[in-house]
N, C-alpha and C positions, 0 to 999 in steps of 0.2 A: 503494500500500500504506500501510505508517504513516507515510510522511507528509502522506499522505493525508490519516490519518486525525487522526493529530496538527491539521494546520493548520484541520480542521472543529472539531475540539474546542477548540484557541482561539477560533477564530474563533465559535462557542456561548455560552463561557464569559466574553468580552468584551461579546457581547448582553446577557448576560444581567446583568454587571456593571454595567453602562450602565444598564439598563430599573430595576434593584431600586435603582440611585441615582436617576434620576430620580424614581423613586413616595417614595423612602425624602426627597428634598426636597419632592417633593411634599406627602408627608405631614404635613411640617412648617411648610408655608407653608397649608393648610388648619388645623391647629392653632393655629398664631397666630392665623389670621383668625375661628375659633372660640371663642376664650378674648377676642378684640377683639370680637366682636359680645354675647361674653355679660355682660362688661364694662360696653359700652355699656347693653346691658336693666334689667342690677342699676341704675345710673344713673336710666335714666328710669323705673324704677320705682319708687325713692326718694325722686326729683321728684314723682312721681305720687302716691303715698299722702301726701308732706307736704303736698300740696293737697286731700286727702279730709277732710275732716270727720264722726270717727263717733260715731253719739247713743250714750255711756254709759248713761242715766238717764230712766224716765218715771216721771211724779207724777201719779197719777188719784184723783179726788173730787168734782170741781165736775162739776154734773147736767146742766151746758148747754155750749154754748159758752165758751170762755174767753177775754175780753178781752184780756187783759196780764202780763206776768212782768217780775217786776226781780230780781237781787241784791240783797242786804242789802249794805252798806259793806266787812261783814271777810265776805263768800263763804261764808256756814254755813248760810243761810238765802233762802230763795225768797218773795216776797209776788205771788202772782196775784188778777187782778178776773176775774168770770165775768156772765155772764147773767143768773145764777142768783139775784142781788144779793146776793151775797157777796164777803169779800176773804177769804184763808185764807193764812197763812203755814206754811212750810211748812219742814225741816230737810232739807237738801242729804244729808248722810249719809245717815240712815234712810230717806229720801223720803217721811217721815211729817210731816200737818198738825200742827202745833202752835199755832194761833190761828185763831179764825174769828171775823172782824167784821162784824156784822150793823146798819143804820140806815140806809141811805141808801131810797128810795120805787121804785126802778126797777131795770133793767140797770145794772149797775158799766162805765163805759168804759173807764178808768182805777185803779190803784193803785200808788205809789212809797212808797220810803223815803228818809227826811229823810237828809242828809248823816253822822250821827250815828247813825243807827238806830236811834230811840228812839219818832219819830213816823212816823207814814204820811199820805199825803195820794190822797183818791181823787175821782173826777169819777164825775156818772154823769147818764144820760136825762132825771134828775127836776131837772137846768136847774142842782144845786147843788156847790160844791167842800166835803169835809168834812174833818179833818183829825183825827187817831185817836193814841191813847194805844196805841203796839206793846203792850207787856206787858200792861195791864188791857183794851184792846179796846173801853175806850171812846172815844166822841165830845168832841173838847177846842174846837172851832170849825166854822160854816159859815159860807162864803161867797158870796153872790149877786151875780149881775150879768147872764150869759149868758142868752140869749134864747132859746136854743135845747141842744138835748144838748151837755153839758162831756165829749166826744171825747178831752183829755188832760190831763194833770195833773202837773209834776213841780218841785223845791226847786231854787234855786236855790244855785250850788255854797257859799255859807258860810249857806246856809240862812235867809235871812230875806228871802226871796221866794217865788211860784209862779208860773210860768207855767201857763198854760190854751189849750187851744184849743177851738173846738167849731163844732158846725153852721151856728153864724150869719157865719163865715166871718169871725172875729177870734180874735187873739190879745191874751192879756191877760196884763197881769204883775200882780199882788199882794202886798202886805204881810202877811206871815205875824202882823209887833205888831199892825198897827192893822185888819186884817181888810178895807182897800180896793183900790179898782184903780187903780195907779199907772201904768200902760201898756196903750193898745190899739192894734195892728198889723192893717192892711189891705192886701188884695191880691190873696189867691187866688182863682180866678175860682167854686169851690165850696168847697162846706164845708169847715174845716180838722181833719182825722183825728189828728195827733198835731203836739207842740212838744216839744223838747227844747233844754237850755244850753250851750252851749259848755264845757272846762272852766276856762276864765277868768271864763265869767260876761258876757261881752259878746255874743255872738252866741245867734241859738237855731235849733235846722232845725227846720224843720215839714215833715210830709207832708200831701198832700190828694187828697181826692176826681176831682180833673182831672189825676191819675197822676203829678203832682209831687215834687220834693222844692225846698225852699227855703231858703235860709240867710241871716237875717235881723240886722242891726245894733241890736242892744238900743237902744241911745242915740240915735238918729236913730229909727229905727222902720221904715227901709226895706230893702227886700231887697235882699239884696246879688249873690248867683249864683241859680241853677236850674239842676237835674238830670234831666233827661229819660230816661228808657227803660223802666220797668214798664210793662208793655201794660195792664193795670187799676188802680182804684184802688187809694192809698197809705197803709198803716195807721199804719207809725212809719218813724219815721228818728233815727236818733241817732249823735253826735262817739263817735268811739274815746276811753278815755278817760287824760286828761293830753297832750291832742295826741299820743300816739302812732300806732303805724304795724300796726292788730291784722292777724297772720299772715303778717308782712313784708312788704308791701307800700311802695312807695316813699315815699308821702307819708302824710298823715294820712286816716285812714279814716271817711267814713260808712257805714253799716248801715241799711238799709230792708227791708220787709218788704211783703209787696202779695197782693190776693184773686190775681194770675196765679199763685199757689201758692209764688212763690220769695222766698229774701233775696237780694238783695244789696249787696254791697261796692261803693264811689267811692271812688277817690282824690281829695281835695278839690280838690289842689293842680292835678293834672290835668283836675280836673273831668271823669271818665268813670268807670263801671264797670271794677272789675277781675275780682270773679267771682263767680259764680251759684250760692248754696248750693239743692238741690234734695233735699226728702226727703218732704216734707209732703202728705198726700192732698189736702188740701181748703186753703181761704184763709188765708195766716199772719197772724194778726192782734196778734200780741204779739212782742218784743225785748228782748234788755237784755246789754248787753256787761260780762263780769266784769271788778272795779277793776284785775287785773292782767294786764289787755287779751291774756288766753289763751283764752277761751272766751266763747262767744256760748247765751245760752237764747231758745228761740224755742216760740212756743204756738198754736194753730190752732184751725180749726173742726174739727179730725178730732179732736179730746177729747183730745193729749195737747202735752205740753210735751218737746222736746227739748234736749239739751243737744251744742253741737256744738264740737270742740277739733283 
């Protein structure tokens, strides 16, 4: 009778005591491990976007192809060469040209801004280095010597040199006074596509055409490493700048840029790629790392110039 029925109805309300605790820890050991895994996502996907690089900014005008993009010194301003055989400067805010320099006979391969941002210095097909008055747009010097297309063009860091590279598969350093060539570097098994300075001024990386990059002893003349891994020709390469480390990376960063479509990043110090910017339809043939080693401009054969941060 009722005790029956009594000892069922404990014996019910004990089950059932048991089971709603169990689920009820239950429930709370699926919660931690829920709020642990989504924890962990937020993580790596903060990891994950601070290694994305998104283009802000396109700058469209040049009719052809575009050779090259630099920063100006103080970051307000953009100088591209194009095909088209023009340089155009260009103002970062509005992304509107503000100067268009016209003289050189051919394709422009090259154009930079002098340390100071006053002068420009550009290379191009027609074998000559020219060097340009920024604000009036005119021609202040040429300089001959190249046997073949002047491929690149840039000041050295207190401005009273140029390095040059081009087709004939030398590199030349220059006197901005005296308009000569006081250095020529041999080596690369084809044509040499881009040189650039160290920011001390004693070394310079070139890229080349046999998918290279190289990093060469101004004072000696010899090379000193090589960096392998672009599958196609090498268009530029260039030092982070002030020896720094652009987008934290461990050691000091070079920048290269190649027809397989991609930039990428070297650790020098490691001597290896650390990562593969990818957005460009067609061959990246331009670079230029901003002075306060936070953003990279990159320019193509797909007509436009990116900016990546």
């Amino acid at each position: 009778g009722e005790e029956e029925v009594d000892l069922i109805l404990q014996s019910w309300v004990r089950y059932e005591c048991i089971r709603m605790g169990w689920i009820n820890e239950f429930n709370k050991i699926i919660a931690k491990y829920v709020i642990f895994v989504f924890c962990v996502c937020v993580c790596v996907i903060q990891l994950f976007l601070k290694k994305i690089k998104i283009m802000t900014k396109i700058f469209t005008g040049h009719s052809t192809w575009i050779s090259s993009v630099q920063f100006s010194p103080d970051c307000t301003k953009l100088i591209s060469a194009s095909w088209d055989a023009t340089i155009r400067i260009w103002d970062i805010e509005s992304t509107q040209e503000i100067q268009l320099l016209r003289g050189h006979l051919d394709c422009i391969k090259m154009a930079q801004f002098s340390p100071d941002g006053k002068m420009a210095v550009s290379g191009s097909r027609d074998t000559t280095i020219r060097l340009w008055d920024v604000q009036s747009g005119q021609e202040l010097k040429k300089f001959q010597g190249h046997s073949d297309d002047v491929t690149s063009v840039q000041f050295s860091p207190d401005g009273n040199f140029i390095a040059s590279s081009s087709i004939d598969r030398t590199i030349r350093i220059w006197s901005v006074h005296s308009e000569k060539e006081v250095k020529k570097m041999t080596g690369h098994l084809y044509g040499v596509s881009d040189v650039q300075f160290s920011s001390c001024g004693r070394m310079v990386v070139s890229a080349s055409y046999d998918n290279s990059v190289a990093i060469w002893d101004v004072e000696s003349g010899k090379m000193i490493k090589e960096l392998a891994g672009h599958s196609d020709a090498v268009w530029k390469a260039q030092f982070s700048p002030d020896g720094s480390n652009i987008f934290s990376f461990d050691g000091q960063t070079i920048v290269s840029c190649s027809d397989d479509k991609t930039i990428r990043l070297w650790d020098l110090h490691l001597q290896k790629q650390v990562q593969t910017l990818e957005w460009h339809s067609d061959c990246v043939r331009g670079l230029d790392i901003s002075s306060n080693d936070e953003t990279i401009v990159s320019a193509s054969w797909d007509k436009t110039i990116l900016l990546w941060k």
